[in-house]
ZAGU-58106 format. One record per residue (C-alpha): x, y, z; residue number from 1. Coordinates in steps of 0.2 Angstrom, whole numbers, plus 5000, padded with zeros to 4 digits. Layout:
N
{nupa {X, Y, Z}, NUM};
...
# end
This chain:
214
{nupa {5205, 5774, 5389}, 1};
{nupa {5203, 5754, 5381}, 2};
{nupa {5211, 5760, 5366}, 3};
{nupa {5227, 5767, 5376}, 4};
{nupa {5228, 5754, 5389}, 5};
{nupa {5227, 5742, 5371}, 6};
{nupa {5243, 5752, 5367}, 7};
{nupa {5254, 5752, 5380}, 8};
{nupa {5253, 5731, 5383}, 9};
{nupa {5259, 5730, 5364}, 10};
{nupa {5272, 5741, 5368}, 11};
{nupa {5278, 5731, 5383}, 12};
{nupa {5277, 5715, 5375}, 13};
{nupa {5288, 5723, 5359}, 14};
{nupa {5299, 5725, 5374}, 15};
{nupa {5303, 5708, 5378}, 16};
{nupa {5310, 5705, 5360}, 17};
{nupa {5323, 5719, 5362}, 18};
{nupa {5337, 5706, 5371}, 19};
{nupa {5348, 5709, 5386}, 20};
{nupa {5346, 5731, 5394}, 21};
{nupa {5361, 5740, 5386}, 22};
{nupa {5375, 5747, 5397}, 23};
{nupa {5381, 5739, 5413}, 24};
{nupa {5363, 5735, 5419}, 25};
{nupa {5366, 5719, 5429}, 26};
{nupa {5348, 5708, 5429}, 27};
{nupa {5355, 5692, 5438}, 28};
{nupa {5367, 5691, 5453}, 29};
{nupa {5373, 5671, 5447}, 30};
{nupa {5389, 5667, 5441}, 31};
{nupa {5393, 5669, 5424}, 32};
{nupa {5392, 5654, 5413}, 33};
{nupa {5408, 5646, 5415}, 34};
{nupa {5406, 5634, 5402}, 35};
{nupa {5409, 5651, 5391}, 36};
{nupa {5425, 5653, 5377}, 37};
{nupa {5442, 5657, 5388}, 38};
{nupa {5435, 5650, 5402}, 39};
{nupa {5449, 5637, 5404}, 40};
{nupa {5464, 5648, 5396}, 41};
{nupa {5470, 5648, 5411}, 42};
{nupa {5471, 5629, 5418}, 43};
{nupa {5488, 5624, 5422}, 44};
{nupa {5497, 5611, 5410}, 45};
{nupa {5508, 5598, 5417}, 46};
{nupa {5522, 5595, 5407}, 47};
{nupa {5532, 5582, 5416}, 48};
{nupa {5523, 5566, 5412}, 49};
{nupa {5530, 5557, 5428}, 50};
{nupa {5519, 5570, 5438}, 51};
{nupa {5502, 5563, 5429}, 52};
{nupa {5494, 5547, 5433}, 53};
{nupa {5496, 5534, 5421}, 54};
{nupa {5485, 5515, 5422}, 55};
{nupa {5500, 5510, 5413}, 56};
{nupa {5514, 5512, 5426}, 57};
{nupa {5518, 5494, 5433}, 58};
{nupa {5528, 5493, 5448}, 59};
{nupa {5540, 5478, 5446}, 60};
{nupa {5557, 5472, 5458}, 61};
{nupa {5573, 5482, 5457}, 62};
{nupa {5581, 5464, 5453}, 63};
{nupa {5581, 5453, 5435}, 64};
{nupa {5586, 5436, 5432}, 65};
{nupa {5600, 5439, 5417}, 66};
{nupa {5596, 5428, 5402}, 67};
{nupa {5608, 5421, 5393}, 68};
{nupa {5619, 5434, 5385}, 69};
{nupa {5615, 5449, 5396}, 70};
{nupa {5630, 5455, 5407}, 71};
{nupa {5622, 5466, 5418}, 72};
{nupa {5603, 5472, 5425}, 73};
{nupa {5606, 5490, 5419}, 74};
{nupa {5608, 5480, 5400}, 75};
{nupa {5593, 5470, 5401}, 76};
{nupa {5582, 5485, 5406}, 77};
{nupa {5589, 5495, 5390}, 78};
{nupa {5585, 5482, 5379}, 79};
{nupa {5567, 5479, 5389}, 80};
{nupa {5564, 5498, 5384}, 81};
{nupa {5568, 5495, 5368}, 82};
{nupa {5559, 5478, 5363}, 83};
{nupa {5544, 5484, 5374}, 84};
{nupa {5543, 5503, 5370}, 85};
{nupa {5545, 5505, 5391}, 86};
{nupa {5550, 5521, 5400}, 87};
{nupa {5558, 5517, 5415}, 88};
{nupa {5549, 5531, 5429}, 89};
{nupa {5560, 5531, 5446}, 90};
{nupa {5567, 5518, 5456}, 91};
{nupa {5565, 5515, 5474}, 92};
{nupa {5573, 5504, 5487}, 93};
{nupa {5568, 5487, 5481}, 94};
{nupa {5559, 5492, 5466}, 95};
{nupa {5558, 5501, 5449}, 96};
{nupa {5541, 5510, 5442}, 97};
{nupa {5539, 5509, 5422}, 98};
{nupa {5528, 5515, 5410}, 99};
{nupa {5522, 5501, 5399}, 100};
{nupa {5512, 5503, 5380}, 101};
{nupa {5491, 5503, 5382}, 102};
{nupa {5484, 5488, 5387}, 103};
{nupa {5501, 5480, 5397}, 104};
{nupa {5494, 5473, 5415}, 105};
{nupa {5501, 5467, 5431}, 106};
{nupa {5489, 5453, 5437}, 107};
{nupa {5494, 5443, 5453}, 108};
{nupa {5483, 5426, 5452}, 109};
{nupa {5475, 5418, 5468}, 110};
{nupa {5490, 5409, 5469}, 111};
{nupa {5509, 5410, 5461}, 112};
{nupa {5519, 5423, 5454}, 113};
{nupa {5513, 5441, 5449}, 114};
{nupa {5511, 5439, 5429}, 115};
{nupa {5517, 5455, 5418}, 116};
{nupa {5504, 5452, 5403}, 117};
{nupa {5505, 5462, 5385}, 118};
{nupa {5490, 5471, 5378}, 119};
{nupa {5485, 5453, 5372}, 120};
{nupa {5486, 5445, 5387}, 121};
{nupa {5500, 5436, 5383}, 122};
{nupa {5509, 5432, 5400}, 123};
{nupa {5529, 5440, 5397}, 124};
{nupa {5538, 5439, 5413}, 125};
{nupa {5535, 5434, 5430}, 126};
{nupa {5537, 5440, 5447}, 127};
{nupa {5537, 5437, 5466}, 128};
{nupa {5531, 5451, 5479}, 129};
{nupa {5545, 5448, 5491}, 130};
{nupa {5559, 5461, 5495}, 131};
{nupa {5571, 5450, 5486}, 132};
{nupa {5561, 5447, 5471}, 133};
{nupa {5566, 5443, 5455}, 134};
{nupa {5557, 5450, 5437}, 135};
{nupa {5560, 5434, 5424}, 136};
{nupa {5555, 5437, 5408}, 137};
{nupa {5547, 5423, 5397}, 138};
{nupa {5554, 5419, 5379}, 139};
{nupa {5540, 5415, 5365}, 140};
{nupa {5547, 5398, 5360}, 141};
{nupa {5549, 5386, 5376}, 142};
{nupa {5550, 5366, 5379}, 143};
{nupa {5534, 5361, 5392}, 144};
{nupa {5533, 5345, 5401}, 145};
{nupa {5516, 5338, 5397}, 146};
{nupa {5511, 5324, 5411}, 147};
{nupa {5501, 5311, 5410}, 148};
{nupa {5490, 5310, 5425}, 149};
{nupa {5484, 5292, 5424}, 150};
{nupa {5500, 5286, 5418}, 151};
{nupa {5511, 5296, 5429}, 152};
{nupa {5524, 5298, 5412}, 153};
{nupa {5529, 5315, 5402}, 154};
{nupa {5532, 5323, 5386}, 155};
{nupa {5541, 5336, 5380}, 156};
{nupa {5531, 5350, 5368}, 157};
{nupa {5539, 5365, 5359}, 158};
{nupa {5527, 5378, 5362}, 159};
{nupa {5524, 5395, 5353}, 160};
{nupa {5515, 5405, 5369}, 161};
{nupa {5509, 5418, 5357}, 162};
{nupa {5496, 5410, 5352}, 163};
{nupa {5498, 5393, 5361}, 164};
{nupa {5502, 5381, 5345}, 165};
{nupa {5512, 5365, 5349}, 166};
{nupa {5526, 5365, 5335}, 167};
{nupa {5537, 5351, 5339}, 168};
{nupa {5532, 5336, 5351}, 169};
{nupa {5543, 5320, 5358}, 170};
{nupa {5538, 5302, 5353}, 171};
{nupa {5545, 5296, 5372}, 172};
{nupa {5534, 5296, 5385}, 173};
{nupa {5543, 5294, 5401}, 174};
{nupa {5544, 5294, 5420}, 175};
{nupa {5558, 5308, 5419}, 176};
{nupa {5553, 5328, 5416}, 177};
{nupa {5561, 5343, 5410}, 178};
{nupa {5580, 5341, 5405}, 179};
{nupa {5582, 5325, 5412}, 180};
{nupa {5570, 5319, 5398}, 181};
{nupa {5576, 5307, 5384}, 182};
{nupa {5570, 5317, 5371}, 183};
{nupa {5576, 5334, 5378}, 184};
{nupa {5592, 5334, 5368}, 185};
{nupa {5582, 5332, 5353}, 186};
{nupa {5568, 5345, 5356}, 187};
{nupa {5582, 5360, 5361}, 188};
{nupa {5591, 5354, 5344}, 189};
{nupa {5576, 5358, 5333}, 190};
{nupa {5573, 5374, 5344}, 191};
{nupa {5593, 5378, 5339}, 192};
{nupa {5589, 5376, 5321}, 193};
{nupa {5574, 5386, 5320}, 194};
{nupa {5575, 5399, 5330}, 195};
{nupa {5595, 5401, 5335}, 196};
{nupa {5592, 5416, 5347}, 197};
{nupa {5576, 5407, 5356}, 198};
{nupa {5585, 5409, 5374}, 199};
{nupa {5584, 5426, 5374}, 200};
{nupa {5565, 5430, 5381}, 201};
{nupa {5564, 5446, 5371}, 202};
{nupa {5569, 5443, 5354}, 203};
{nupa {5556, 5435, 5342}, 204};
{nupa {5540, 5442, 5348}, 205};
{nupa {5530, 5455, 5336}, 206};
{nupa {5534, 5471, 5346}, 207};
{nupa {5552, 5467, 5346}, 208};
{nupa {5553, 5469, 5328}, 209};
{nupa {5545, 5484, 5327}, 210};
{nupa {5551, 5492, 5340}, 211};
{nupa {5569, 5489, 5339}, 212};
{nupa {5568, 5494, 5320}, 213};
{nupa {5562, 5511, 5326}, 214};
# end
């Protein structure tokens, strides 16, 4: 009797080395794994990007403030797309949705316009929240008013704002700002010489190049 009983539990525990019962012998009622191979064959793919959310869709005003040499809205948007590698997404009553390249933001300060910043955090156009609004976009090269605030008096700086480096700076300090300057003249001479197309807010900065090549 020992000797058989000895038997039979090697038998049974041979057993539970054999693997799954063959046939259609069901041992669990849970759900198969789900995690298994074909599982997601069957998910639906979205082909219209529009209908997926993007962080990079800004929402800015239907209305642009022309630079110099841009007839129309309709042609400053098309060179927008081009110089920034935008898509424009729809367009509502007052306002235009656009897909922007990774890392482009929309950050409205405690005070002051909403600032459309770069992947660099390069501020390149501005914007009120009104219905009226207008998007105006921010050249690389520009001349700043620099006050003294003990003196009360200005100068004038030629600033690159890609990275913030004074290039050209007046020797007048005066009571008068901006164009009214004495050394205004002089400053959007030297800004003429070296960078002739420096009015238009898209040309010389890094993406335009590349973009507009492409």
């Amino acid at each position: 009797m020992k000797k058989g009983k000895t038997k039979l539990t090697r038998h049974d525990a041979e057993r539970l080395f054999e693997g799954l019962p063959n046939g259609n012998v069901k041992v669990s009622h849970r759900p198969e794994n789900p995690f298994e191979a074909g599982a997601f064959d069957v998910v639906e793919r979205v082909d219209n990007e529009t209908k997926l959310w993007k962080d990079n869709l800004i929402t800015l005003p239907m209305a642009i403030e022309l630079p110099t040499g841009y007839e129309s809205v309709s042609h400053v948007r098309e060179a927008m797309a081009k110089a920034w590698h935008a898509k424009w997404v729809r367009e509502g009553k007052n306002e235009v949705v656009a897909e922007f390249p990774e890392g482009w933001t929309a950050v409205r300060p405690g005070s002051g316009p909403t600032e459309l910043r770069d992947s660099t955090g390069v501020v390149r156009a501005v914007y009120g929240w009104a219905e009226d609004a207008e998007l105006r976009i921010l050249p690389r090269y520009l001349i700043e008013s620099q006050t003294n605030s003990s003196s009360g008096l200005a100068s004038l700086v030629v600033r690159d704002r890609l990275n913030g480096q004074v290039l050209e700076r007046s020797s007048i300090w005066s009571a008068q700002t901006g164009t009214n300057h004495p050394d205004w003249a002089r400053l959007s001479a030297w800004l003429n010489v070296h960078y002739p197309q420096y009015r238009d807010p898209l040309r010389y900065w890094e993406d335009y190049g590349k973009n507009v090549q492409n």
